[in-house]
C-alpha positions in Angstrom: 143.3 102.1 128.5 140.8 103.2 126.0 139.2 100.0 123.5 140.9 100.0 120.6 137.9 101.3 118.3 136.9 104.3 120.0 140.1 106.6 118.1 139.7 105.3 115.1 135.6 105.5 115.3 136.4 109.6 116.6 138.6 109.7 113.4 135.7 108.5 110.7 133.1 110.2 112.6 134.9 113.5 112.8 136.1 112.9 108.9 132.4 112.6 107.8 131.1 114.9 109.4 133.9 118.1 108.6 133.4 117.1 104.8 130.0 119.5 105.6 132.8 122.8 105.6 133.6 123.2 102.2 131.3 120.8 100.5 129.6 124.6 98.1 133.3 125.5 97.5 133.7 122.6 95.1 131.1 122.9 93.2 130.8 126.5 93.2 130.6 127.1 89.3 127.8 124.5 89.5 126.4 126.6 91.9 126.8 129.9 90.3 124.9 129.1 87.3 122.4 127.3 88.8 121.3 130.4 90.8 123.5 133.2 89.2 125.5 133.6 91.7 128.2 137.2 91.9 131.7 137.1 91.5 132.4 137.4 95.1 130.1 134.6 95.9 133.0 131.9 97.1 134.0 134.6 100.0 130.0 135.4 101.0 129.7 131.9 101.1 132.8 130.6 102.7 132.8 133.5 105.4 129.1 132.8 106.2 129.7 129.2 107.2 132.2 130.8 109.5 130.4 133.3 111.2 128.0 130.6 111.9 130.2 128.7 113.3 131.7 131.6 115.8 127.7 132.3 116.7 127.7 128.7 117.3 130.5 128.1 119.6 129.8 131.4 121.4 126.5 129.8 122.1 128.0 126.4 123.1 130.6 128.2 125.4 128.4 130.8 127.0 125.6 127.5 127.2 128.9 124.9 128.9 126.4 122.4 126.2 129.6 120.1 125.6 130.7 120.3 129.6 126.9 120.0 130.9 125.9 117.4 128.5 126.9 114.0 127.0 128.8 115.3 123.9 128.5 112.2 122.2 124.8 113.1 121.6 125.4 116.9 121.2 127.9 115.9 117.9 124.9 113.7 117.0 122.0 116.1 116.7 124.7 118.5 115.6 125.6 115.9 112.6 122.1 115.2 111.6 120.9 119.3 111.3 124.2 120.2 109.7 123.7 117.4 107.1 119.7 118.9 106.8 121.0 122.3 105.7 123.6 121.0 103.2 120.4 119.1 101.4 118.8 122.6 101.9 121.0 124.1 99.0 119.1 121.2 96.4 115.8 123.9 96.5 115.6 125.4 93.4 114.4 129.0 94.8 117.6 129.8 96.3 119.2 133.6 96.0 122.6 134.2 97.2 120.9 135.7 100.5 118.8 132.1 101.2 122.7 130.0 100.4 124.4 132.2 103.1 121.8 131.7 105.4 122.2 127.8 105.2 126.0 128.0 105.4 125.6 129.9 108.2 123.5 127.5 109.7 125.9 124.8 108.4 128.4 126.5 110.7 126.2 126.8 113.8 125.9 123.2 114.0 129.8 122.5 112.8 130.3 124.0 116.7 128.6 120.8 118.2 130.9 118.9 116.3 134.6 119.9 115.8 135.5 121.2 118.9 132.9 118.7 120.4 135.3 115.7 118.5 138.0 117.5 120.3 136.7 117.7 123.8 135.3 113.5 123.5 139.3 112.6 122.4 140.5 114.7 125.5 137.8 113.2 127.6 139.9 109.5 126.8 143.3 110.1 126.0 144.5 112.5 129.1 147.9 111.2 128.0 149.4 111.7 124.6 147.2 113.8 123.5 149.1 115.4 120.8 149.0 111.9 119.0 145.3 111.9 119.4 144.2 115.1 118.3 147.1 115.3 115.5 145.1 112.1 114.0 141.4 114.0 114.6 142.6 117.3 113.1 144.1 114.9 110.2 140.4 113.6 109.4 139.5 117.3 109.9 141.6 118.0 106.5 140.6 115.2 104.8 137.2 116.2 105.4 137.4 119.7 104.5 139.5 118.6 101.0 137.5 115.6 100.7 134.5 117.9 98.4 137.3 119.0 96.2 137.7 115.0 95.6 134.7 114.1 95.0 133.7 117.1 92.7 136.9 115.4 90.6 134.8 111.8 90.5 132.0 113.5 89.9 130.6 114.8 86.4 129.5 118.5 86.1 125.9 118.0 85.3 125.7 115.7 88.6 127.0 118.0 91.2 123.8 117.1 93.3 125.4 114.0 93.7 128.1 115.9 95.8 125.5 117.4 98.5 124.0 114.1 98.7 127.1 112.0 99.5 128.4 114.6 102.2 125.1 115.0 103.7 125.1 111.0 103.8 128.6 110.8 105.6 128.3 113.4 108.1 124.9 111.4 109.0 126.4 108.5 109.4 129.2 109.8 111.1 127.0 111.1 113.6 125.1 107.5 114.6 129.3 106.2 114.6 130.2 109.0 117.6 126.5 108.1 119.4 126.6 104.6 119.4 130.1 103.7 119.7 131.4 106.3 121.9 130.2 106.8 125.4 131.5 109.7 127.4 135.1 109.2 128.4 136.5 108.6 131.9 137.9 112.0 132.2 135.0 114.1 131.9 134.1 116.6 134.2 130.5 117.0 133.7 129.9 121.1 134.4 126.4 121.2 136.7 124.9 124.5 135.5 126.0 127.5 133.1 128.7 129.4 134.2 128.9 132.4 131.4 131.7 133.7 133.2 133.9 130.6 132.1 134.0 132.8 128.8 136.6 134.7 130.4 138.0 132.9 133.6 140.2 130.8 131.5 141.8 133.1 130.0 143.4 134.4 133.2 145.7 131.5 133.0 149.0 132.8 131.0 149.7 129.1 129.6 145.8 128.9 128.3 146.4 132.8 126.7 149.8 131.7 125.0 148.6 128.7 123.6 145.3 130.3 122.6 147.3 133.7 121.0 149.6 130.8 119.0 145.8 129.4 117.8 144.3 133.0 116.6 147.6 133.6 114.6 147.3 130.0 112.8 143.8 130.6 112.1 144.6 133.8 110.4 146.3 131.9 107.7 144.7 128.5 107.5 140.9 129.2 106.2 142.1 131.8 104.0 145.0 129.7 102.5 142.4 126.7 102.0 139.5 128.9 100.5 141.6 130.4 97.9 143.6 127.3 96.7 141.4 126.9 94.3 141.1 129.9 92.8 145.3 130.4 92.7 145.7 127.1 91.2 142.8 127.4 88.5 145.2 130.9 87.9 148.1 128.9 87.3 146.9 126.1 85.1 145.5 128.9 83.0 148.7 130.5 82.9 151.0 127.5 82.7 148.9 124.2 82.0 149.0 121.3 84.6 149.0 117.7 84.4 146.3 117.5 86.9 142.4 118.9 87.5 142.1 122.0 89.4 139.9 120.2 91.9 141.7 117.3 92.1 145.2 119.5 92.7 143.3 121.3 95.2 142.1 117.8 97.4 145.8 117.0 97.3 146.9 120.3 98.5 144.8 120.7 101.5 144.6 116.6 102.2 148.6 116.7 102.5 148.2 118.7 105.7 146.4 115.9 107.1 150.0 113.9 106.8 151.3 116.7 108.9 148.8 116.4 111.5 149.9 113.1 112.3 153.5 113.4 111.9 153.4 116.2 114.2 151.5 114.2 116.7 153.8 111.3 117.0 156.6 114.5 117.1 155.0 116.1 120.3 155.6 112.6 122.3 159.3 112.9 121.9 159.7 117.2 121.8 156.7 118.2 123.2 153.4 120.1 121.5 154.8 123.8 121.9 157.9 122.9 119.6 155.8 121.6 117.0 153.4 124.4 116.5 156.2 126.2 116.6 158.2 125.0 113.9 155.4 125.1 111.6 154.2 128.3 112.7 157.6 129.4 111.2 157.6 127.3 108.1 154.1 128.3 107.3 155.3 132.0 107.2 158.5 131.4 105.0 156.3 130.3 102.8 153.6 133.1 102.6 156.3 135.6 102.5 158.0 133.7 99.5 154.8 133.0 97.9 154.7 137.1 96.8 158.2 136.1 95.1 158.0 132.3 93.7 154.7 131.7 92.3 155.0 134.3 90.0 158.0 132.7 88.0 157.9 129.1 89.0 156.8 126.6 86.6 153.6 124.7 87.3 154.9 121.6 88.7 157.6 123.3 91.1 154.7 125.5 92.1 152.3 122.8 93.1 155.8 120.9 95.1 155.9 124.2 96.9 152.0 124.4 97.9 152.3 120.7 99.2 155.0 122.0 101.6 153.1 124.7 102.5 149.6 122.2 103.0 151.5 120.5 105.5 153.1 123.4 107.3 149.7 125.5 107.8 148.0 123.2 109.7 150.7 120.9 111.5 150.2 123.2 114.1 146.8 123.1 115.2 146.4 119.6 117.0 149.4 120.5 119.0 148.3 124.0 120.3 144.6 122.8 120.2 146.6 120.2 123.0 148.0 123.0 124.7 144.9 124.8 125.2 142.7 121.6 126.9 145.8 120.9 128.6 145.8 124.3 130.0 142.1 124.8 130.9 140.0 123.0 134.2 138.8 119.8 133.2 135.4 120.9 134.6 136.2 123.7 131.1 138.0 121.9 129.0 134.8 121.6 126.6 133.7 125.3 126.9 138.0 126.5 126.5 138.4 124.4 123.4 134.9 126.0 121.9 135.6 129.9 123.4 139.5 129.6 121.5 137.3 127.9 118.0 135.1 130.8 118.7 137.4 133.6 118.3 139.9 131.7 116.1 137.5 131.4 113.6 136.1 135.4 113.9 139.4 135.8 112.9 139.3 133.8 109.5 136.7 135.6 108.4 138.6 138.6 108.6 141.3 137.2 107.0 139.0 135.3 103.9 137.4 138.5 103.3 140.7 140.4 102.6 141.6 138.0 100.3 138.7 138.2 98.8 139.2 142.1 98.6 143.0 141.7 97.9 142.0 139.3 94.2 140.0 142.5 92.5 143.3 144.7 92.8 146.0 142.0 92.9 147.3 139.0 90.8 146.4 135.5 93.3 149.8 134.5 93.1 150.7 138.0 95.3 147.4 137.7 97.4 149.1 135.2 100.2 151.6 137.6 101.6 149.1 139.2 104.3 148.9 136.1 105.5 152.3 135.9 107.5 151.0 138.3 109.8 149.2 135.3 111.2 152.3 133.2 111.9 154.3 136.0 113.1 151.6 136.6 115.7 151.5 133.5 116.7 154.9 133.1 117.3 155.4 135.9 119.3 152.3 134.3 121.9 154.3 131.3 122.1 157.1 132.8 122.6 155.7 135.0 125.5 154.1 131.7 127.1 157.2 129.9 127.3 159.4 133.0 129.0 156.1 133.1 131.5 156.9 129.4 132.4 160.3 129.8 133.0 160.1 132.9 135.2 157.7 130.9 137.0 160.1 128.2 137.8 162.8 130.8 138.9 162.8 130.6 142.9 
């Protein structure tokens, strides 16, 4: 049995240092006249931090760095350079060119810590996993919405203040994971690199099921999250609201963190698959009825229906993140959990840059509905994994 601190020290560690994703995005009109940034900046910028983050994992899983060394110390360094390149965005010289760069590098070293926090929980909690990682994808959300809050504590002229106290907090959570958390009793340390472990899992039909239900949540998540803000700055200008743009946005993309952890005590009584699928499903009801009701909705029964939707979009991603390291070799369950990050999040910047495209021709309220391709998609992999199991079991 695991000592009682190490979940909870995963938890705050992996809260502090996710709050590194979208710390620009809250104070992006800060931002933008500081260095005169263009309209399309919260796209460039939000999509750069991804793409370093899938050339990041691609060099983690291609490397086996979580599998061939202690990833306690691999989220450490990863923690304290991530938190270097957020300070980097203080230098007054910046261009737009020199911020992508940093975000990018921002994203490189997010891959030593995410999927790394994912692969240390699996490495101690072989059982109930579901639980653990629906409470690490939680502090995951609460990270990623927790610049939004702070940006609402904040005043304008003090956005430093911002970088500082994210760059702070992923620092400390780093020397949390290093010195409280050794490596677990289920870790398969991988002796050399094996490149080839890129592909060899994904001849397992239960790791290519659980992985196609991951690509089709991330199509929706990173998109629905980047552009919150900018749909519900829309709608307070239209219709007024009784609360802050960034503090409505915290709330909208902190809720899902609620969901994370229902959804995890859920997959101990009806397993992970019927979880992510359920809010697979809910997630695209709502961005097909997003086109329809946030166009003649008042403010307040828009903002009730974007806290359902918070939840649904990201219930799902502790429990198939579950399915995949239950899935994969223990001697790859590091290098699976990066490979499916890896292409999961190539995907959102597909999906963030069509939005992006989408806003110059379309109302935001309308921009959503592309996004229930993802769900759909995702559904269907499930849906193919589980007939594969059963025709399995047939004699």
């Amino acid at each position: 049995m695991p000592p009682r601190h190490l979940l909870p020290t995963i938890i705050i560690a992996q809260f502090a240092c996710t709050s590194l994703w979208f710390a620009p995005n809250a104070i992006l009109p800060a931002l933008a006249g500081a260095y005169d940034l263009p309209a399309g900046a919260l796209s460039y910028l939000t999509s750069a931090v991804q793409f370093g983050f899938v050339l990041g994992t691609l060099v983690f899983a291609v490397l086996t760095l979580a599998d061939r060394f202690s990833p306690s110390k691999v989220f450490f360094c990863c923690a304290l350079l991530g938190a270097g390149a957020t300070l980097g965005l203080l230098w007054n010289g910046h261009t737009l060119t020199s911020l992508v760069a940093l975000r990018a590098a921002v994203g490189f070293f997010l891959a030593g810590i995410y999927p790394v926090g994912m692969k240390i929980a699996a490495d101690y909690y072989k059982e109930g996993l579901g639980l653990s990682l629906g409470y690490l994808v939680g502090a995951l959300v609460l990270g990623t919405a927790f610049p939004h809050l702070l940006r609402d504590l904040i005043p304008g002229d003090a956005w430093p203040t911002v970088l500082w106290t994210i760059a702070a907090l992923a620092v400390a959570g780093g020397v949390m994971m290093w010195l409280l958390v050794p490596d677990g009793p289920h870790r398969r340390p991988a002796s050399s690199v094996d490149a080839s472990a890129f592909f060899s899992v994904f001849r397992k039909p239960d790791f290519r099921a659980a992985a196609l239900g991951y690509f089709g949540h991330m199509w929706e998540l990173y998109a629905f999250w980047t552009f919150v803000p900018v749909l519900l700055a829309f709608l307070t200008e239209k219709n007024g609201f009784f609360l802050s743009v960034p503090l409505a946005s915290f709330t909208v993309i902190a809720v899902g963190g609620v969901g994370c952890v229902v959804g995890g005590y859920a997959s101990r009584r009806v397993g992970p698959r019927k979880v992510a699928s359920v809010a697979l499903a809910v997630s695209g009801v709502c961005c097909l009825a997003s086109y329809f009701l946030l166009d003649w909705l008042p403010a307040e029964a828009a903002f009730f229906f974007l806290l359902i939707w918070g939840i649904a979009v990201v219930t799902d991603s502790p429990q198939l993140s579950t399915m995949v390291a239950g899935s994969a070799p223990a001697e790859q369950k590091g290098t699976a959990l990066t490979i499916v990050n890896c292409l999961g999040f190539a995907i959102t910047i597909v999906s963030i840059e069509l939005l992006s495209w989408l806003l110059g021709w379309v109302s935001p309220v309308h921009i959503f509905l592309v996004l229930g391709v993802g769900p759909a998609l995702g559904l269907l992999g499930l849906a193919t994994g589980r007939r594969t199991a059963q025709q399995q079991l047939l004699p």
